[in-house]
C-alpha positions as CSV (number, residue, x, y, z in Angstrom):
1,X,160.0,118.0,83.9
2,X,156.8,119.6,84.7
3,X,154.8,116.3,84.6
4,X,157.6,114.6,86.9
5,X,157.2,117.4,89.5
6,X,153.4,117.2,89.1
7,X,153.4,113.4,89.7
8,X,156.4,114.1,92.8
9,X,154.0,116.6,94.5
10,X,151.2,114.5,94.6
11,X,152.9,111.4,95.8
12,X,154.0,113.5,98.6
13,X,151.2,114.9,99.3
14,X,149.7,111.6,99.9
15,X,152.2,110.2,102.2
16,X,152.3,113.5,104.0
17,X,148.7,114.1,104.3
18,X,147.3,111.1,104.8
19,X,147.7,111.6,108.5
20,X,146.6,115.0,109.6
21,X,149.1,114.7,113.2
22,X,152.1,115.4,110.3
23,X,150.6,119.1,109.5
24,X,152.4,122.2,111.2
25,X,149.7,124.7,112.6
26,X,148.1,127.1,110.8
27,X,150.6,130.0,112.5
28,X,153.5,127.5,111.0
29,X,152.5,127.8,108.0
30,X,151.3,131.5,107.3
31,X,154.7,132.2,109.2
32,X,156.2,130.1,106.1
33,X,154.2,131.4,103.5
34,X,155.0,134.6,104.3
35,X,158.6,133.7,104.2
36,X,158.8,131.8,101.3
37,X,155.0,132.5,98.7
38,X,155.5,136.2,97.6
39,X,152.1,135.8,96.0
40,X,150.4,135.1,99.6
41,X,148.3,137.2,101.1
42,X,147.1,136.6,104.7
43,X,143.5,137.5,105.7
44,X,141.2,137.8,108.6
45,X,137.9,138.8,108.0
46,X,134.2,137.6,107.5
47,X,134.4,136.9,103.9
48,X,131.5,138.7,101.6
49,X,128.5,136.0,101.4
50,X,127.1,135.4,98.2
51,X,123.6,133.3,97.2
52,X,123.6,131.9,93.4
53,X,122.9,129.0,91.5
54,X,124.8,126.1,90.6
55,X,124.8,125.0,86.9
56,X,122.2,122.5,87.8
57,X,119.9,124.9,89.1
58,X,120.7,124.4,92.8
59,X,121.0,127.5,95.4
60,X,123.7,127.5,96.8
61,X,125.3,130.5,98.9
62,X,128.7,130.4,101.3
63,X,126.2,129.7,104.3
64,X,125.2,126.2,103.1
65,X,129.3,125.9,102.8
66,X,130.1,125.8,107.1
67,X,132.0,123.8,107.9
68,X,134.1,123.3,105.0
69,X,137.5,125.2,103.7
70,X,136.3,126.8,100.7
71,X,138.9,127.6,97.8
72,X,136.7,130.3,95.6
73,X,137.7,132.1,92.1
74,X,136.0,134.2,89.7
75,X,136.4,133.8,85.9
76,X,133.8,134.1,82.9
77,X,133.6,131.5,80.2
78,X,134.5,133.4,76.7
79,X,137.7,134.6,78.7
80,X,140.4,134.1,75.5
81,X,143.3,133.9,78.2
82,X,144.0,134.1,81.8
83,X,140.6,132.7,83.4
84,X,141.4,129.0,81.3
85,X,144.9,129.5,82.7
86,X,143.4,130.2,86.5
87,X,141.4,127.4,86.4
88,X,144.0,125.0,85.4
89,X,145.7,125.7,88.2
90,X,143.1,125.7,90.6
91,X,142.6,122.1,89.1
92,X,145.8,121.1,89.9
93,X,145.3,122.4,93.5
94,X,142.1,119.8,93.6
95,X,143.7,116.8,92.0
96,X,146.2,117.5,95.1
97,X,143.7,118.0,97.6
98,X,141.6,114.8,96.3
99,X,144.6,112.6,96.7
100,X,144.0,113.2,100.2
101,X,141.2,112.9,103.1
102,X,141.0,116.9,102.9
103,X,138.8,115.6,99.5
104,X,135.4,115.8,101.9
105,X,136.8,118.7,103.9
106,X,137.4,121.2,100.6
107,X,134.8,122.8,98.2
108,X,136.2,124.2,95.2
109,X,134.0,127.5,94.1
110,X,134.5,129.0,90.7
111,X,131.8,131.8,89.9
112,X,131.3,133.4,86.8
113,X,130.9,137.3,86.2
114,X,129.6,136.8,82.6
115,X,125.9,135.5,84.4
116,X,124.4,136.6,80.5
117,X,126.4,134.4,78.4
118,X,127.7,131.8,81.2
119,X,124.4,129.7,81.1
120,X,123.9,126.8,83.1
121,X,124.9,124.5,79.9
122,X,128.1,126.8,79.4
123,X,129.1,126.6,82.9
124,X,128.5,122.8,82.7
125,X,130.5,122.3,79.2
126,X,133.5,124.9,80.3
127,X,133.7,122.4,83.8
128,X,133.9,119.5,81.3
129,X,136.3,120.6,79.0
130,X,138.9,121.5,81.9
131,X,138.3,118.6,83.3
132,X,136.8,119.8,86.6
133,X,135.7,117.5,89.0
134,X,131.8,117.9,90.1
135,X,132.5,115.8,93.4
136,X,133.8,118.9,95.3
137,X,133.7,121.4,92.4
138,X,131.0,124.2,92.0
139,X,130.3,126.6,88.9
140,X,127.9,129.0,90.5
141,X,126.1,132.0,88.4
142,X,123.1,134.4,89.0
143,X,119.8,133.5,89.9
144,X,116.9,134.2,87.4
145,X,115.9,136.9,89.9
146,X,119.4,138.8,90.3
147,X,121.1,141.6,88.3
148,X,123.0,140.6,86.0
149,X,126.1,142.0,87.3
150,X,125.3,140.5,90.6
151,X,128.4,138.2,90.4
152,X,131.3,141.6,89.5
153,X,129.2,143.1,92.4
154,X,130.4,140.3,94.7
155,X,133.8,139.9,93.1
156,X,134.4,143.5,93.7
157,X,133.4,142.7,97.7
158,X,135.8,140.8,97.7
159,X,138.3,143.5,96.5
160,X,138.7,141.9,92.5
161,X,137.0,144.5,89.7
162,X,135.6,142.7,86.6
163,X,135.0,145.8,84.1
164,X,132.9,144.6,81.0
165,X,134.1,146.2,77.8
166,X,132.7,146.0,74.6
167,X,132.9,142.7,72.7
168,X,132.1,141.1,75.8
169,X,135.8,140.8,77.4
170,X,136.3,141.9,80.9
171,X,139.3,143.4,82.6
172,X,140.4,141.8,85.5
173,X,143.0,140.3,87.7
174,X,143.2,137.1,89.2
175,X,143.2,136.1,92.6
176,X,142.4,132.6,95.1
177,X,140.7,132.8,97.5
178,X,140.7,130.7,100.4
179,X,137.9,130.9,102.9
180,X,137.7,128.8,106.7
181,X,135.1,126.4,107.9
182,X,133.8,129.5,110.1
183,X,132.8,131.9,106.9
184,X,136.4,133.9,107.6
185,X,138.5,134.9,104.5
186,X,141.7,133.5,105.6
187,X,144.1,134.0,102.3
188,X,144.2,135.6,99.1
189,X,147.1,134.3,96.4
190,X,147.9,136.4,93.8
191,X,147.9,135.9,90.4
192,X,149.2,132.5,88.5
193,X,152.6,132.0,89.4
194,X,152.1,130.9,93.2
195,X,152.6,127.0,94.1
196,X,150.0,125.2,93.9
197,X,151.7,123.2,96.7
198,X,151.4,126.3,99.2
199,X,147.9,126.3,98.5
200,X,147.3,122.8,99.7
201,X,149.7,123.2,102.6
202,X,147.6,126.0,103.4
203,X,144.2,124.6,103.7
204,X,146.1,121.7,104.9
205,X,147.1,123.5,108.0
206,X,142.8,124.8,108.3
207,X,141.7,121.3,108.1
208,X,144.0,120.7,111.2
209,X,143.8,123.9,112.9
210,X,142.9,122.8,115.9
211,X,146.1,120.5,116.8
212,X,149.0,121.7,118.6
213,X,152.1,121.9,116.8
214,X,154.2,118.5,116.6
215,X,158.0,118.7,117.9
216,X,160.5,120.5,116.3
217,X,162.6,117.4,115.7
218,X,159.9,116.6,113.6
219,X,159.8,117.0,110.1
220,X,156.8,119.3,108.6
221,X,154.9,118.6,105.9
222,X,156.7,121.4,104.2
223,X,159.7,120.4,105.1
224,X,159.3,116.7,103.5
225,X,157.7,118.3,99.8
226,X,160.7,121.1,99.9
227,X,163.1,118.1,100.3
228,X,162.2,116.9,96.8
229,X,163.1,119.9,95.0
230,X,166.7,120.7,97.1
């Protein structure tokens, strides 16, 4: 059943997205989300820049990242549970997304707050094995000359504590983030049990911010995927 609703959402999302005039605005849809995500979190602030390294040695920091909508997370590699979980998810959120023509207008951001361990060859076998996609997909970790809790430093800026135990676990909770094509932290979603669906309707509604509503005899985007499912 899973699978079938899987392949459902994505077939919708390609005959509702492939047009960006179908999307509601962006005050549409965080009015929606807030009515119907529990685990969404609106936002509205300059969201914390970062400068790292991808895991092929590349800078990269949320400056060289204007102009797209930027879906970030933070995990660490050796993570027995949740962070495998999280990235699952988040890599159902990009197979959506790269159904669509929001595939060049989204960069998907994990970073890792285990810099030590998380090497660039980990980062690169961990994206492999969950079957990340590098097209639009970034692992980012510390540069050589950063701290090596440089990454829980900027995951605590963005209001998520990492706190390293012994053994090398971390406590932590889990959060997406979703950032505008202006540097703004637009959304946080909470946790694991939020629709991946949302997500995409969210960032949908950035990629098409600037259009007017369409009528209201028209059907939304939300309203044709929620159809499915009634």
């Amino acid at each position: 059943m899973t699978f079938l609703r899987s392949v459902l959402l994505a077939i919708a999302l390609m005959t509702t997205l492939i047009t960006p005039v179908l999307a509601h605005s962006l005050d549409d849809v965080d009015q929606n989300l807030r009515d119907n995500e529990k685990y969404f979190q609106p936002a509205d602030s300059p969201a914390p820049a970062f400068a790292l390294e991808d895991s092929d040695g590349r800078a990269v920091g949320l400056a060289d990242l204007r102009g797209k909508v930027v879906v970030l997370n933070f995990i660490y590699t050796s993570c027995p549970d949740v962070c495998p979980l999280h990235t699952e998810r988040i890599g159902q959120i990009q197979a959506m997304v790269n159904l669509t023509p929001m595939k060049t207008m989204v960069t998907f951001v994990t970073i890792t707050t285990d810099p030590k361990r998380d090497t660039p060859q980990v980062l690169r076998d961990y994206g492999s094995a969950h079957g990340i996609d590098p097209v639009n997909w970034i692992l980012l970790t510390t540069k050589s000359d950063q701290p090596e809790d440089g990454t829980r430093t900027i995951a605590e800026a963005y209001g998520l504590k990492f706190v390293a135990e012994d053994g090398g676990m971390q406590m932590h909770g889990i959060v997406t983030y979703v950032i505008d094509q202006d540097g703004q932290l637009r959304a946080r979603f909470h946790g694991l049990k939020f629709e991946p669906v949302n997500l995409v309707t969210f960032v949908n509604a950035l990629t098409n911010r600037s259009q007017k509503p369409h009528p209201h005899g028209e059907p939304s985007f939300w309203d044709k995927v929620e159809g499915l499912f009634r």
